[in-house]
C-alpha positions in Angstrom: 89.8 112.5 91.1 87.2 112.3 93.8 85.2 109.1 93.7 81.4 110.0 93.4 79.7 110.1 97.2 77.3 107.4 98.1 74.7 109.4 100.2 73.3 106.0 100.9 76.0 105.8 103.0 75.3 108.7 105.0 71.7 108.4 105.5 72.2 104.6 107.2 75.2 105.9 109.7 73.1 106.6 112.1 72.1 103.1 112.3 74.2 101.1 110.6 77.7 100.0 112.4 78.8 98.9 109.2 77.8 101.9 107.3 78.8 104.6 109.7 82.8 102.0 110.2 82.8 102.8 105.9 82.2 106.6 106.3 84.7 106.6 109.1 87.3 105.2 107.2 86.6 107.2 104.3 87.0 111.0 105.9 88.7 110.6 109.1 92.1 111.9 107.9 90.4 115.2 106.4 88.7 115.3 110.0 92.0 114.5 111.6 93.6 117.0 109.3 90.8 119.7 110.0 91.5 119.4 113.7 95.1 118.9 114.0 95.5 122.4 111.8 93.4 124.1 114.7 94.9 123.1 117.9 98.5 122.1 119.2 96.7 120.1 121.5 96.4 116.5 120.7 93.6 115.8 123.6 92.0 118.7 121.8 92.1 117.2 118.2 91.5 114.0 119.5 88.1 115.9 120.9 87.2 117.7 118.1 87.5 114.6 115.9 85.5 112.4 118.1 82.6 115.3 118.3 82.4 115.5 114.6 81.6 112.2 113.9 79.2 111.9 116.9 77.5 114.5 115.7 77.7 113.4 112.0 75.6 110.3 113.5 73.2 112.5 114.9 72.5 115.0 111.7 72.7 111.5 109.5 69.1 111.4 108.8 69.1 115.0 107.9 71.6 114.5 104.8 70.3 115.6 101.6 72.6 115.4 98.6 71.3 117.9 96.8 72.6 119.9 99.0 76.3 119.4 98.7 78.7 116.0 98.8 78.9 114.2 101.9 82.4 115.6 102.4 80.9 119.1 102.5 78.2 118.4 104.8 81.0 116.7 107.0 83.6 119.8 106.5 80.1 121.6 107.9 79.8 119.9 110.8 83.1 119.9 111.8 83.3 123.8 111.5 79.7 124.3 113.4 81.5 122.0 116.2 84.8 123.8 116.5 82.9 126.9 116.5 80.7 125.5 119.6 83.5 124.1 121.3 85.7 127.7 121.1 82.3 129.2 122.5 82.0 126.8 125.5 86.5 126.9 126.0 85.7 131.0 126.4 83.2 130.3 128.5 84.8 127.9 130.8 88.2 130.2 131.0 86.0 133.3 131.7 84.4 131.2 134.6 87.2 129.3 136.0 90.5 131.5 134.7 91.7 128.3 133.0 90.1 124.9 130.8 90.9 121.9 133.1 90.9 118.5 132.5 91.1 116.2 129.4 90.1 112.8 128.0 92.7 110.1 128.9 94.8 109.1 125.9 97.6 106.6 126.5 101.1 107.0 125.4 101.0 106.1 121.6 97.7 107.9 121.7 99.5 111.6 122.5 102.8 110.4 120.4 100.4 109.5 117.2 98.7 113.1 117.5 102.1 114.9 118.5 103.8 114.2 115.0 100.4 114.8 113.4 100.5 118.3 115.1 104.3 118.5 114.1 103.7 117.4 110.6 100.4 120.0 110.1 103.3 122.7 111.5 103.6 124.8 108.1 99.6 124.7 107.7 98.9 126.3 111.3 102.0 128.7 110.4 100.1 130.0 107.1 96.7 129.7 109.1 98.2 132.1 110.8 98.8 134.9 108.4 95.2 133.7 106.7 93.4 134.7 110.0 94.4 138.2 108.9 91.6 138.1 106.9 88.4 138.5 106.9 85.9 135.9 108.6 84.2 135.3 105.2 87.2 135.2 103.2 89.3 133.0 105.3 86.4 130.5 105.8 86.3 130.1 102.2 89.9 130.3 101.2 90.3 127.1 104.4 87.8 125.1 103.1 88.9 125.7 99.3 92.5 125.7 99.5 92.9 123.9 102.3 90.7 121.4 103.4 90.6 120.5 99.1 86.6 121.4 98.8 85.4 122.7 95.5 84.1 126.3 95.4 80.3 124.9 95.3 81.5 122.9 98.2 82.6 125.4 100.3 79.7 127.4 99.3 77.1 124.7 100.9 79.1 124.3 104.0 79.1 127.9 104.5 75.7 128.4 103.7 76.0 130.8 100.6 76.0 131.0 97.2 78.6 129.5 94.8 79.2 132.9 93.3 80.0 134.5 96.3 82.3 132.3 97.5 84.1 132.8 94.3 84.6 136.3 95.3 85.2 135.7 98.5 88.0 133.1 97.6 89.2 136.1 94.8 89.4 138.5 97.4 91.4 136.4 99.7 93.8 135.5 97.4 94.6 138.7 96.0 94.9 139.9 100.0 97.2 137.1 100.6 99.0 138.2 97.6 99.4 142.1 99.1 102.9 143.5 99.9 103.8 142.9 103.4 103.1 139.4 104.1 106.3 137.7 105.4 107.5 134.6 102.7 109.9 133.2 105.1 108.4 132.4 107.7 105.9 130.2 106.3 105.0 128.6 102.6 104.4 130.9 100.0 100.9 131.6 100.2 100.1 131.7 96.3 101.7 128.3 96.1 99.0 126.8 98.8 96.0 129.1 97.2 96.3 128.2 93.6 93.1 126.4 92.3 
């Protein structure tokens, strides 16, 4: 069971060291976990990571609880960033053929995110088959199924209602269910979807 958010918390880590080194601790691995399902790249999750909680720092003071739980507002962010960073890779390739150049990590830096890339393997392989679906329903079924967000959760983080998400997450299921999809070559997909 989820320990109840203290959106104190969030409001001071923008200014707080101490605050914003709490928060850290408290949802880096589902950050690390969000970015290392994305990206076989370990500069790339290392990136994304990094991004999310400097942006986190910025949108601090915006926080409102009633809104959603501070893990959905994070879950928020880090989809609004991986969105804007897949705009501005796009852009970059279409303008110089190719993405160059990365943030130095040292040794144990590209090791550590190597086997946590190895170890999200079976999450990227049924990503895979989930970006077969709809925008709508994927996002939902991710942040549900995946990333461990309740329904109303997912809903806030998306930006729409609880009740459509509940379709949305119906519908994906029930596609992910459909004749044709492939059980060997990744997880079954009812036994990751189940609520």
């Amino acid at each position: 069971m989820r320990k109840p958010p203290d959106s104190g918390l969030v409001a001071r880590i923008g200014e707080d060291p101490e605050a914003f080194e709490a928060f850290y601790r408290e949802h880096v691995q589902a950050v690390l976990r969000y970015a290392t399902r994305r990206t076989r790249d370990p500069h790339a999750a290392a990136d994304l990571v990094t991004e999310v909680f400097l942006a986190a720092i910025s949108a601090a003071g915006g926080y409102r609880p009633q809104l959603g739980t501070p893990i959905a507002w994070l879950h928020g962010i880090a989809r609004n960033v991986a969105a804007s960073q897949e705009r501005r890779a796009a852009r970059i390739w279409a303008a110089e053929g190719r993405i160059a150049g990365h943030r130095l990590l040292d040794g144990d830096d590209i090791a550590r995110l190597e086997e946590r890339i190895d170890a999200e393997r079976a999450s990227r392989q049924l990503l895979e088959r989930i970006a077969l679906l709809p925008r709508g329903l994927r996002e939902v079924l991710e942040l549900v199924a995946v990333d461990g967000l309740s329904v109303s959760e997912a809903a806030k983080a998306l930006g729409t209602s609880t009740v459509a998400a509940r379709v949305r997450l119906h519908r994906a299921r029930k596609a992910l269910q459909q004749p044709g999809a492939n059980p060997d070559s990744s997880p079954s997909p009812s036994s990751l979807v189940e609520a």
